[in-house]
FIDRENKOL-244955 format. One record per residue (C-alpha): residue in one letter; z, x, y negated; residue number from 1. Coordinates in steps of 0.1 Angstrom, whole numbers, padded with zeros to 4 digits. Example, Ala and Ser with C-alpha at 12.3 -4.5 7.8 and 13.67 -1.06 7.14 Angstrom:
% FIDRENKOL-244955
resn | z | x | y | resi
A | 0078 | 0123 | 0045 | 1
S | 0071 | 0137 | 0011 | 2
END
This chain:
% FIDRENKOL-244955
resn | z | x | y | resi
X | 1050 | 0061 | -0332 | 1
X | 1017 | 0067 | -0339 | 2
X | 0988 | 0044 | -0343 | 3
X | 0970 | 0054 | -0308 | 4
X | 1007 | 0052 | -0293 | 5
X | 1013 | 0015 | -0303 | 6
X | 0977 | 0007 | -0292 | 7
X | 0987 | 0020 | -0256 | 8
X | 1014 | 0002 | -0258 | 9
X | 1002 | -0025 | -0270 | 10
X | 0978 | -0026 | -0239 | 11
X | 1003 | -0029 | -0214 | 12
X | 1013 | -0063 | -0227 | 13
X | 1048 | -0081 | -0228 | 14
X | 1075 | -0073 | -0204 | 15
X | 1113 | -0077 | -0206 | 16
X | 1116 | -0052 | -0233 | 17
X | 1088 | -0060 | -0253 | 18
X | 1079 | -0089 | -0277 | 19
X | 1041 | -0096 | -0297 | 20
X | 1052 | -0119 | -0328 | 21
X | 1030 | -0133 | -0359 | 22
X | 1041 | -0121 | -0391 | 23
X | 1042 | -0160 | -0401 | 24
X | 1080 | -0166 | -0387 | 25
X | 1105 | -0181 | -0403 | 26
X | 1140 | -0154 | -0405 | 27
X | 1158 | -0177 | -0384 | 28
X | 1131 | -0177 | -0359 | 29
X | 1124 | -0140 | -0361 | 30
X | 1166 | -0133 | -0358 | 31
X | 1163 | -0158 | -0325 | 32
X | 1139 | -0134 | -0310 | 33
X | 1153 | -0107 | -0317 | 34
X | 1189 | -0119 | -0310 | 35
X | 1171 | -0127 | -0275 | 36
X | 1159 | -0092 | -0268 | 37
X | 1192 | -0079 | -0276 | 38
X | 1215 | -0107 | -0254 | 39
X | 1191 | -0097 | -0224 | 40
X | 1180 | -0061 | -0224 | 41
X | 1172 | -0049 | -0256 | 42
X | 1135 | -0034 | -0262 | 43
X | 1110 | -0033 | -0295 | 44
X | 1098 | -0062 | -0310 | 45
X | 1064 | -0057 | -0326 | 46
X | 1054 | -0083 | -0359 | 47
X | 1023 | -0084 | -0364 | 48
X | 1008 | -0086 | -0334 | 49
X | 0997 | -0119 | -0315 | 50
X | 1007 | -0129 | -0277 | 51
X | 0973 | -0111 | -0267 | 52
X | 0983 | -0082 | -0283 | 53
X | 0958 | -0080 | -0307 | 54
X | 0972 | -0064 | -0341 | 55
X | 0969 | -0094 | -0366 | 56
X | 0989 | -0074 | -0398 | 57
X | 1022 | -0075 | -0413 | 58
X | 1016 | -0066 | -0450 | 59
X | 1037 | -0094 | -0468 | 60
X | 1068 | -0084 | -0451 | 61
X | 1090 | -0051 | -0462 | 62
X | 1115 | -0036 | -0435 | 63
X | 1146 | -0044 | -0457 | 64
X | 1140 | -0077 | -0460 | 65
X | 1141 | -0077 | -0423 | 66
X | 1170 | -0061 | -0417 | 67
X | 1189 | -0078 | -0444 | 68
X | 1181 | -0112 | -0429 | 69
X | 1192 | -0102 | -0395 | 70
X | 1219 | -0088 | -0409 | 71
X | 1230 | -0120 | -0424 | 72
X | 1218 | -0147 | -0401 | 73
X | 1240 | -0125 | -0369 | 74
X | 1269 | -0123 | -0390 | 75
X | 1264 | -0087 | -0392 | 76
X | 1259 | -0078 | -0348 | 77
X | 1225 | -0067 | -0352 | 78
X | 1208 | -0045 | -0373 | 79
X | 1175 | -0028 | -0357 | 80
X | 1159 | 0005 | -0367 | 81
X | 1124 | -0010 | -0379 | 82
X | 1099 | 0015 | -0378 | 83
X | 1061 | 0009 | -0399 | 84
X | 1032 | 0021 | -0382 | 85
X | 0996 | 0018 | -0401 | 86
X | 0964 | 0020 | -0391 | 87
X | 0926 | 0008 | -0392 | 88
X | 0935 | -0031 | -0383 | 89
X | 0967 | -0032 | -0406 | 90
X | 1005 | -0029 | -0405 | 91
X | 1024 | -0035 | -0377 | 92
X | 1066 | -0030 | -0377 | 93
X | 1085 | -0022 | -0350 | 94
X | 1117 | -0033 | -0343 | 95
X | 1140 | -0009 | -0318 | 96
X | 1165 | -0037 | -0311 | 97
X | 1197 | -0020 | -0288 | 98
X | 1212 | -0041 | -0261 | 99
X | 1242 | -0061 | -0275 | 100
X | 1277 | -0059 | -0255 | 101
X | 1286 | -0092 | -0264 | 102
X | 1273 | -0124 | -0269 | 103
X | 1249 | -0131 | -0308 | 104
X | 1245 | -0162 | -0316 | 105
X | 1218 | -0180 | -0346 | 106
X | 1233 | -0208 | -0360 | 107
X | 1265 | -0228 | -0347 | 108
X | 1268 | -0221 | -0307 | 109
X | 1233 | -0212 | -0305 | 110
X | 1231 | -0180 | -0279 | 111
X | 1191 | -0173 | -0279 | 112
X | 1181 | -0154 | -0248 | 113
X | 1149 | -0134 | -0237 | 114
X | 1143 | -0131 | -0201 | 115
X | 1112 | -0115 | -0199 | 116
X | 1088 | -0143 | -0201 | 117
X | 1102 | -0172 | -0230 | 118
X | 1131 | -0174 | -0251 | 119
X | 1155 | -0200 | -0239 | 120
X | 1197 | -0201 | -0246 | 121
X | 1228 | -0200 | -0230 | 122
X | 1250 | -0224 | -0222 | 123
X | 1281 | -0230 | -0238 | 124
X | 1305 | -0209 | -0217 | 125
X | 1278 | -0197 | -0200 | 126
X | 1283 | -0157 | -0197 | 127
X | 1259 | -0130 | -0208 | 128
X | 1245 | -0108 | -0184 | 129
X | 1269 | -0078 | -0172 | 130
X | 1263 | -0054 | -0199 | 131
X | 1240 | -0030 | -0184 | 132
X | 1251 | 0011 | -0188 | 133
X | 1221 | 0027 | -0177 | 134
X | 1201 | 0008 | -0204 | 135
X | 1230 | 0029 | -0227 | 136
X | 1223 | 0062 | -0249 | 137
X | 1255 | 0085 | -0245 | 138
X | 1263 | 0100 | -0282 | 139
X | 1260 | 0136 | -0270 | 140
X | 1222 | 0127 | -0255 | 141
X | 1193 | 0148 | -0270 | 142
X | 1157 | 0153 | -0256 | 143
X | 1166 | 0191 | -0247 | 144
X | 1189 | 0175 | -0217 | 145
X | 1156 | 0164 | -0205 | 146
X | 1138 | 0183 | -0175 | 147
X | 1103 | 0191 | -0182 | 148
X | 1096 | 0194 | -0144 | 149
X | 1112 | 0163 | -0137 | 150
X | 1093 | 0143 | -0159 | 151
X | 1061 | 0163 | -0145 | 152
X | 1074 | 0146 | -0109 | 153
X | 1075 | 0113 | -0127 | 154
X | 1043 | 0112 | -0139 | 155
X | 1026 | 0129 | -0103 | 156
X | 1041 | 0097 | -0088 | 157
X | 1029 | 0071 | -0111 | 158
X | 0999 | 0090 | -0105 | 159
X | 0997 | 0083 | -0067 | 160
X | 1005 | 0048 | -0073 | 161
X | 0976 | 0041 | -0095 | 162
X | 1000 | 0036 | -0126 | 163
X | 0982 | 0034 | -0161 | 164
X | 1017 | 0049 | -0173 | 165
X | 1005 | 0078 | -0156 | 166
X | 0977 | 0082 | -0189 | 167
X | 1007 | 0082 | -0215 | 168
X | 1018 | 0108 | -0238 | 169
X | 1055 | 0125 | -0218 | 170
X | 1072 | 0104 | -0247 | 171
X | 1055 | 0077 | -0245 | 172
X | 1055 | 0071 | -0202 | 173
X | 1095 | 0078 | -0210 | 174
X | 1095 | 0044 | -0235 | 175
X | 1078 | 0028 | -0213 | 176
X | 1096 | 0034 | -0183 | 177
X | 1130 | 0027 | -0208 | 178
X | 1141 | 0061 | -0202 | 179
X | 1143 | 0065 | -0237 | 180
X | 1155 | 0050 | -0273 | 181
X | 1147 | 0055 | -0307 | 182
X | 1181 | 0059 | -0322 | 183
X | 1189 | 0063 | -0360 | 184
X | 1142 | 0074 | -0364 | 185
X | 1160 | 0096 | -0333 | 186
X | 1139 | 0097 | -0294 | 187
X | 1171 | 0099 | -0275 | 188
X | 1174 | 0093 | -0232 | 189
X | 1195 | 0070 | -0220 | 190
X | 1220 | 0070 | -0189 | 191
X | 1185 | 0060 | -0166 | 192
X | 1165 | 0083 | -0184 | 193
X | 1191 | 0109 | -0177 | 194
X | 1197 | 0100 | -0140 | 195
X | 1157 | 0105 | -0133 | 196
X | 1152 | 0134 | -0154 | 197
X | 1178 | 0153 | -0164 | 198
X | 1187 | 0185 | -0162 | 199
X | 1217 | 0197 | -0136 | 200
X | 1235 | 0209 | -0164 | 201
X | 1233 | 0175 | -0186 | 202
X | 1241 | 0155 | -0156 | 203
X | 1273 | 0181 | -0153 | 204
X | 1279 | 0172 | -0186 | 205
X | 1270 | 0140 | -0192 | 206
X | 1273 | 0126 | -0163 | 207
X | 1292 | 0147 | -0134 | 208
X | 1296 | 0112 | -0114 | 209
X | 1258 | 0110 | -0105 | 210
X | 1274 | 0137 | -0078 | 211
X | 1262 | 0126 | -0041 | 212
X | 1285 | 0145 | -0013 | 213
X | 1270 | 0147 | 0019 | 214
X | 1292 | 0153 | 0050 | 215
X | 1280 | 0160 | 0088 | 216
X | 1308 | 0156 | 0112 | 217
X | 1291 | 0167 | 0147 | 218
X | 1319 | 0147 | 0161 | 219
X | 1317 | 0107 | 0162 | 220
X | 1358 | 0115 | 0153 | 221
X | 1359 | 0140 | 0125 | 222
X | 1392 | 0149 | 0132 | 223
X | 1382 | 0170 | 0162 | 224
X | 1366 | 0195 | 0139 | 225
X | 1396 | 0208 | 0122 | 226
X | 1418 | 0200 | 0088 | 227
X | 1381 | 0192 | 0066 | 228
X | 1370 | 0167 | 0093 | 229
X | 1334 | 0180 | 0088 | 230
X | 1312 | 0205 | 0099 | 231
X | 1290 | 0208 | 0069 | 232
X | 1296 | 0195 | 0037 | 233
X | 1269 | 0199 | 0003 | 234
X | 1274 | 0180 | -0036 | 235
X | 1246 | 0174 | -0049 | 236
X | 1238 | 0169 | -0086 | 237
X | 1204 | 0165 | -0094 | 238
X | 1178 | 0138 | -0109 | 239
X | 1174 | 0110 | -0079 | 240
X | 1139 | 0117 | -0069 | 241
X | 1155 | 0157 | -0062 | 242
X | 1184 | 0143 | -0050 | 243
X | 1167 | 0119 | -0028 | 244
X | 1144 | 0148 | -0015 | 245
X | 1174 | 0172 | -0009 | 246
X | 1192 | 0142 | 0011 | 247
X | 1162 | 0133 | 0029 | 248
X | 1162 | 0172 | 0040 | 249
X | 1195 | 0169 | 0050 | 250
X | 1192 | 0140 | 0074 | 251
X | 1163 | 0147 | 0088 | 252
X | 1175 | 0184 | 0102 | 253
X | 1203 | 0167 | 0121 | 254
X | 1181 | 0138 | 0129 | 255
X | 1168 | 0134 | 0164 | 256
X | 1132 | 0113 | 0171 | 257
X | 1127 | 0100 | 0207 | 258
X | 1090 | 0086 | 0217 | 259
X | 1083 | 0055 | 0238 | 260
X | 1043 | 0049 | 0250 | 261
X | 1041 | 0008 | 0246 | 262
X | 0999 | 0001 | 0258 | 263
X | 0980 | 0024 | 0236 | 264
X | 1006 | 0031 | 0212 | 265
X | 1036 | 0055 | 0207 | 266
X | 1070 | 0047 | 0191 | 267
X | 1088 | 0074 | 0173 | 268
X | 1127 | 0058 | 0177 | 269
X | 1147 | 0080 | 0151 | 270
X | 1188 | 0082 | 0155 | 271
X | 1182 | 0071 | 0118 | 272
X | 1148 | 0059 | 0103 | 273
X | 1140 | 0075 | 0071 | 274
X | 1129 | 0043 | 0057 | 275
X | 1160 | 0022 | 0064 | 276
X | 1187 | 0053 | 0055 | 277
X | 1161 | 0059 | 0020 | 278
X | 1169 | 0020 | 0012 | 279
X | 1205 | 0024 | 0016 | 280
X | 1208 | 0054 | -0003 | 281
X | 1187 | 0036 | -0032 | 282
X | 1205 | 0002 | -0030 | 283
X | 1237 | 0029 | -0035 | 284
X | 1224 | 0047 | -0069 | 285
X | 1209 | 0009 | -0078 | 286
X | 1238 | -0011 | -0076 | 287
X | 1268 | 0015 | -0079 | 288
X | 1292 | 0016 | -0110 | 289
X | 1278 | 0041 | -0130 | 290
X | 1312 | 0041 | -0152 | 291
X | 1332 | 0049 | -0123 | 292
X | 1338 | 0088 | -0125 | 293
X | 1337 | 0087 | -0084 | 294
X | 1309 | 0101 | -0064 | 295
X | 1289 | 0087 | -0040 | 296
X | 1297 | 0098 | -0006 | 297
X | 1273 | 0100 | 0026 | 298
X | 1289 | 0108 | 0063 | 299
X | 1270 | 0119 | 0088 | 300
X | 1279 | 0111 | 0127 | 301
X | 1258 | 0118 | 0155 | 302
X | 1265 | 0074 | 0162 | 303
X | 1266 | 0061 | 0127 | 304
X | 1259 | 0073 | 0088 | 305
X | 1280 | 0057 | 0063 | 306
X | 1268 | 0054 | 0024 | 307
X | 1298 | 0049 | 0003 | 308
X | 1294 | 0039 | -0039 | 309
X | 1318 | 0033 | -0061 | 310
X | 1317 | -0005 | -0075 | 311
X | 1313 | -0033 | -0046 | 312
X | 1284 | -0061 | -0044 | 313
X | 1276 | -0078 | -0080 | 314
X | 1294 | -0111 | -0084 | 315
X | 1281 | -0138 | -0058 | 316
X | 1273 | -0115 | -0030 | 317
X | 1291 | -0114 | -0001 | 318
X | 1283 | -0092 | 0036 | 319
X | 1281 | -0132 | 0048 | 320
X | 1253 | -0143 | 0021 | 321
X | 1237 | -0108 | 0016 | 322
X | 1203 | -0116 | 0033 | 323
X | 1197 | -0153 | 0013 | 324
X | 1214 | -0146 | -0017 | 325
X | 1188 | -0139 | -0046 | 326
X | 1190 | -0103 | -0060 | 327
X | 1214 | -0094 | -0086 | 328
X | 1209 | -0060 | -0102 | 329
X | 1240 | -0042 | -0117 | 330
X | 1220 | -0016 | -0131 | 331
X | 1185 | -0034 | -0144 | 332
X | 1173 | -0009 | -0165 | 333
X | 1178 | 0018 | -0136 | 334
X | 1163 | -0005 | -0111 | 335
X | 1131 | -0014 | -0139 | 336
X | 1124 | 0024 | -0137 | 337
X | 1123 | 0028 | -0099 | 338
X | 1104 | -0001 | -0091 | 339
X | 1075 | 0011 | -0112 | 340
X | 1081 | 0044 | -0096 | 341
X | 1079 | 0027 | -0062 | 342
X | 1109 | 0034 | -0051 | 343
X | 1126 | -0003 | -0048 | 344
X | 1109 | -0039 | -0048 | 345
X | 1110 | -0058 | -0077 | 346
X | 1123 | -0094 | -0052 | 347
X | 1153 | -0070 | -0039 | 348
X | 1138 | -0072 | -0003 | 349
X | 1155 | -0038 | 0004 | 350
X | 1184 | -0051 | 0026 | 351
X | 1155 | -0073 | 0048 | 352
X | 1133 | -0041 | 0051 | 353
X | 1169 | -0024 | 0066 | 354
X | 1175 | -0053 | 0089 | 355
X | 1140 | -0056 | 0102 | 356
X | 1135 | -0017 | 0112 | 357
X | 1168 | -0015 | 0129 | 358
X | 1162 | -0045 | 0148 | 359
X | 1128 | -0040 | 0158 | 360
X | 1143 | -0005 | 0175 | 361
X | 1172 | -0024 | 0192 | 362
X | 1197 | -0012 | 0171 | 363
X | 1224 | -0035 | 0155 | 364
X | 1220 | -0046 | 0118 | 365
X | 1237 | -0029 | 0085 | 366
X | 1276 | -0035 | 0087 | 367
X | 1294 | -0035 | 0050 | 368
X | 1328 | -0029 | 0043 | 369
X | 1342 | -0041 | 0010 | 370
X | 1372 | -0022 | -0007 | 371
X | 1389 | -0033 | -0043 | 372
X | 1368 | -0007 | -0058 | 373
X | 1339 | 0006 | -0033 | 374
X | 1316 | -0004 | -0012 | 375
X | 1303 | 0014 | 0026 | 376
X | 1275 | 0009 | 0044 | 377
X | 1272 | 0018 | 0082 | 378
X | 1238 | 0020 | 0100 | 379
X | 1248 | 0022 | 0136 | 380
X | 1233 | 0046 | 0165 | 381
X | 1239 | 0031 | 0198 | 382
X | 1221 | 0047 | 0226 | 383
X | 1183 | 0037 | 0230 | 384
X | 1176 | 0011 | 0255 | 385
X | 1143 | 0015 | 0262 | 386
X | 1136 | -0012 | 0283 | 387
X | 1143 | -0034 | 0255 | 388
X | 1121 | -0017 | 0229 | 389
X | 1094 | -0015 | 0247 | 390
X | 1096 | -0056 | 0261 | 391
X | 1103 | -0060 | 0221 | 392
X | 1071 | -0044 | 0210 | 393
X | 1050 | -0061 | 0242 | 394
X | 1065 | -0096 | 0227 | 395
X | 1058 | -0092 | 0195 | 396
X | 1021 | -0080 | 0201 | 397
X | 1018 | -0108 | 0226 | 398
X | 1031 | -0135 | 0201 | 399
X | 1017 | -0119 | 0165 | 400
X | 1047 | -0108 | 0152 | 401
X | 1084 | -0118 | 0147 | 402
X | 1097 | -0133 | 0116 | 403
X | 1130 | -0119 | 0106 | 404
X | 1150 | -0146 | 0113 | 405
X | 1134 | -0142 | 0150 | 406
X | 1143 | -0100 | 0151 | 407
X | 1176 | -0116 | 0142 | 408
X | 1185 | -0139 | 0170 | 409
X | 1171 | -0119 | 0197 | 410
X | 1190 | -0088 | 0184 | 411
X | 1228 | -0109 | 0184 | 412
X | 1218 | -0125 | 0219 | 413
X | 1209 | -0092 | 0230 | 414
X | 1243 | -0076 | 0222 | 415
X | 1264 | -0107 | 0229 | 416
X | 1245 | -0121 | 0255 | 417
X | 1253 | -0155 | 0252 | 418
X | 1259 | -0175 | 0219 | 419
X | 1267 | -0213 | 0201 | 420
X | 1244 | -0225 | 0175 | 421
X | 1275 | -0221 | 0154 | 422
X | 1276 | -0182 | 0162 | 423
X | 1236 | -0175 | 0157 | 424
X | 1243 | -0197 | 0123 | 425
X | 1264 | -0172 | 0107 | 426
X | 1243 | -0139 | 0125 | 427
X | 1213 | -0156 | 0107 | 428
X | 1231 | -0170 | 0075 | 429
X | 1215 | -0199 | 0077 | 430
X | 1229 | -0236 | 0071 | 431
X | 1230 | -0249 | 0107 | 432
X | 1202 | -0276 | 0105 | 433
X | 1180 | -0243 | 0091 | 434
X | 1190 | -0223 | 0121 | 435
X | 1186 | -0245 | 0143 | 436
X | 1147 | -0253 | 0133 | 437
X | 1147 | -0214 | 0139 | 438
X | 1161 | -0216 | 0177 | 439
X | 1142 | -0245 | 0183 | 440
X | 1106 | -0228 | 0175 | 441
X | 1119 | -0196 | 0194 | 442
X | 1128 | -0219 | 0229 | 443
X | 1091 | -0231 | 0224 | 444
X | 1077 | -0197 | 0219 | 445
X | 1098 | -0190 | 0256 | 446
X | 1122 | -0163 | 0235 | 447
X | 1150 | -0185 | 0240 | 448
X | 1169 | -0212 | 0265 | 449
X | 1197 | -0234 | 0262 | 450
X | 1217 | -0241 | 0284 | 451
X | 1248 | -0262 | 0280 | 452
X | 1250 | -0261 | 0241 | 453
X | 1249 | -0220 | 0241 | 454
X | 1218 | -0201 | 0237 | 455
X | 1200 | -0172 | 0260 | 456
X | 1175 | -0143 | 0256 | 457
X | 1146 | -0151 | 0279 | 458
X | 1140 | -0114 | 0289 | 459
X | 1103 | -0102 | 0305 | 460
X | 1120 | -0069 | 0319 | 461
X | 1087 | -0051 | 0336 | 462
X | 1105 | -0021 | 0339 | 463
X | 1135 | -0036 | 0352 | 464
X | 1119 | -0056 | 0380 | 465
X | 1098 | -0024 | 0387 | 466
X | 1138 | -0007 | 0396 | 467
X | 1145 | -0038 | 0414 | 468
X | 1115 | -0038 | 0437 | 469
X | 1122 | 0004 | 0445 | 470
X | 1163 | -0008 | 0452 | 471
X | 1151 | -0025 | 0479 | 472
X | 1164 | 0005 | 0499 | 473
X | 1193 | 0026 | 0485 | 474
X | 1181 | 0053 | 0458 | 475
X | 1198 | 0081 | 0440 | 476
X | 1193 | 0080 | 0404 | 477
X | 1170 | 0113 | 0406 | 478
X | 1145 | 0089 | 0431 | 479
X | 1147 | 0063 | 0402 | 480
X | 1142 | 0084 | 0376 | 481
X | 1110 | 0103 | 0395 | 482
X | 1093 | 0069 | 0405 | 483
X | 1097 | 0052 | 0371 | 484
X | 1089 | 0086 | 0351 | 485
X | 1122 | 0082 | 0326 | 486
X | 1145 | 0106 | 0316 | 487
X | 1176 | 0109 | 0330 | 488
X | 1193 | 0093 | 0299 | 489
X | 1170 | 0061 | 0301 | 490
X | 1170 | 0059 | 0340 | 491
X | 1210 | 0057 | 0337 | 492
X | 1214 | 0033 | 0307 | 493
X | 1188 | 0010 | 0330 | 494
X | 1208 | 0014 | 0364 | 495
X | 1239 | 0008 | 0341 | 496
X | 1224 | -0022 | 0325 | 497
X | 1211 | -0033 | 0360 | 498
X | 1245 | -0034 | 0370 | 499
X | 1259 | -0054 | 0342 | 500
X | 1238 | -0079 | 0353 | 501
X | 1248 | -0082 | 0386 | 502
X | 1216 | -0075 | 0399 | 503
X | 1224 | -0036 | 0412 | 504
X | 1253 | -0024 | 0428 | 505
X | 1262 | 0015 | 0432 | 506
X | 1279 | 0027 | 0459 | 507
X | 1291 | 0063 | 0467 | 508
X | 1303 | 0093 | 0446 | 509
X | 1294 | 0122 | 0431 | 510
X | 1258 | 0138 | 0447 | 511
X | 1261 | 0105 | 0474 | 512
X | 1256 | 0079 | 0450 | 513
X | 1229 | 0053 | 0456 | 514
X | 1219 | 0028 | 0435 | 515
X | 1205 | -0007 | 0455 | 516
X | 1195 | -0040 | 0445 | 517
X | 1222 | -0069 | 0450 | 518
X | 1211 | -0096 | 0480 | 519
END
């Protein structure tokens, strides 16, 4: 590293890989620290440097009495690679600390532990974090299994974002992003540095489960289309930003966009929005096991897409708890690297971003199935009711917004129709005194009634009581569909849903039947 490389890095300040410390320490206190970055992460610890990162010196101290006193005070678990770099305002050492496997403890039952912001320490019995493979290097990793384009496409986004990374050196943005270590006075990429830039041919190599098969079965029942059960079928083996471009590609030519007029604007109402089918596929590569040789697998149906990963939620997490549980990240060093790239949020608000979008187009919310060793996803198509988008949209403009929990309730009572406190308790995964605050606001905003202990939607259906006042007189569904100015598809899920409700009945058959409201 170079003395205008550790001022950059310097600049960006501490983070979860990256400790300032005085050159003043004690050994015990300087093999807590760095004990700490290795129980956590790993990273480089910088001595001589102050918490403002301001280089203060480290001239006193020689790199083998550094490592020797590590070496003793861990009972041999950690020895860093302690790098000297020299310049105008002194001597600063560097200390490439790996991530440890297992537990290293300072001193009798004394686990110190960085997390980003202080050292603190374990409990006794308390476990270390999951050991995190993408933060790995693989032996058989050089620089040349690096892409030169790909880290070209790395750096154009941080430059759309506004990044400083986007000013560093290629090595240097690849540190910073932990897409790299210095192994052995060695720059080497590890398992995330490989998944967002590597070549085809490393990933083949190195890492042939980063595969992602896409299927498209043109049949809601694949069977129907012969002994593959698909119609189309591409593996894909590419860095993620590629890969998720080539998916994206994928989707979107079999993906089919329907517009609805609400007031002055117009609603484009995908089959599958790109934003909530993106957020599965990244919550896939996120939180995946990345040991597992299997691939990931995406199945496309005209009514549903299924994302399948090897590896189910992390420990905790359940398809009951999923929306209050705080994030857990199986992969923290992949999912460091694509939150600075923007690609996921740092608070794990992924599966709420899914939920909202889906519900604010009247479709049903994500549906996870759990298998001893995978994990599916299903985003559901049901056919668009119109009516119920568009009163969505009006309600929501004439109230100033839903909160989630509010997309939530309305979206079961819709499907349901009718539902305990009990029910909309677990739909909302809220304790039932929580839910109920939430059901109680929404009967004052007029979303909501209750009647008998069980909840109902309060509906304001213009366009249905527009039908209703034209089935005054027996209509076929072409009158309908001519007076209201609806496609035949809408026209007939509204007649249908009319009739659900007991306010239309249809008589007749074939060309004869009429469609008139009930007395």
């Amino acid at each position: 590293m170079t003395w205008e490389e550790l001022l950059e890095r310097l600049s960006l300040g501490q983070d979860e890989r990256t400790l300032f410390l005085p050159p003043d320490l004690s050994p015990e206190e300087l093999a807590r620290y760095a004990a700490g970055l290795a129980n956590h992460r790993g990273g480089i610890l910088f001595l001589g440097v102050d918490g403002e990162g301001r280089v203060v010196g480290a001239s006193e101290i020689h790199p083998l009495q550094i490592t020797h006193a590590l070496f003793q005070l861990t009972q041999g678990l950690l020895l860093p690679y302690v790098e000297v770099i020299e310049g105008p305002m002194g001597r600063v050492l560097a200390l490439h600390v790996p991530q440890s496997p297992a537990a290293i403890a300072v001193g009798a039952g004394r686990v110190p532990f960085w997390d980003g912001k202080r050292l603190t320490e374990l409990r006794m019995g308390q476990a270390l974090p999951e050991p995190d493979f993408t933060a790995q290097v693989l032996p058989a990793a050089s620089l040349s299994d690096l892409d030169p384009v790909e880290v070209l496409r790395l750096r154009r986004i941080l430059e759309e974002r506004g990044s400083n990374l986007a000013a560093l050196p290629d090595l240097e943005l690849l540190f910073a992003l932990g897409l790299l270590e210095r192994v052995e006075g060695e720059d080497k990429p590890t398992v995330a540095g490989l998944l967002l830039a590597g070549t085809p041919l490393a990933l083949k190599r190195l890492l042939p489960q980063a595969e992602v098969s896409y299927y498209f079965h043109g049949q809601p029942d694949g069977y129907l289309e012969g002994p593959e059960g698909y119609a189309f079928r591409e593996d894909i083996l590419r860095s993620i930003p590629a890969l998720l471009e080539r998916l994206r590609d994928l989707i979107q030519a079999r993906n089919r966009v329907r517009y609805l007029t609400v007031g002055l604007f117009r609603l484009e109402v995908w089959d599958f929005d790109q934003e909530v089918y993106r957020e599965a596929l990244l919550n896939a590569l996120v939180h995946r096991d990345w040991q597992s040789p299997d691939a990931i697998q995406v199945h496309h149906y005209p009514d549903r897409l299924e994302v399948s990963n090897p590896g189910g939620f992390p420990p905790g997490i359940t398809p009951e708890n999923i929306l209050r549980h705080p994030p857990k990240r199986r992969n923290p060093r992949l999912a460091e690297a694509l939150y600075r790239l923007g690609y996921v949020e740092r608070a794990g608000s992924g599966v709420d971003k899914m939920y909202r979008l889906l519900l604010k187009y009247g479709k049903e919310p994500p549906e996870y199935h759990l298998f001893p060793e995978a994990l599916t996803l299903v985003l559901y198509n049901p056919e668009l009711d119109e009516a119920f988008v568009r009163e969505l949209a009006e309600a929501q403009e004439r109230l100033g917004g839903f909160s989630l929990d509010h997309l939530i309730a309305v979206g079961h009572l819709r499907r349901v129709g009718e539902a305990t406190l009990e029910e909309l308790s677990r739909a909302l995964q809220l304790p039932l005194e929580a839910a109920r605050k939430v059901l109680t606001r929404m009967e004052r905003m007029g979303l909501l009634r209750k009647e008998g202990g069980r909840y109902y939607l309060v509906r304001r259906d213009p366009l249905g009581e527009r039908a209703l006042g034209l089935l005054a007189n027996p209509l076929s569904r072409r009158e309908v569909e001519a007076q209201l100015g609806l496609t035949p598809r809408a026209t007939l899920a509204l007649l249908n849903r009319l009739i659900r409700e007991g306010k239309v009945e249809r008589t007749g058959r074939g060309a004869a039947t009429r469609y008139r409201r009930r007395v």
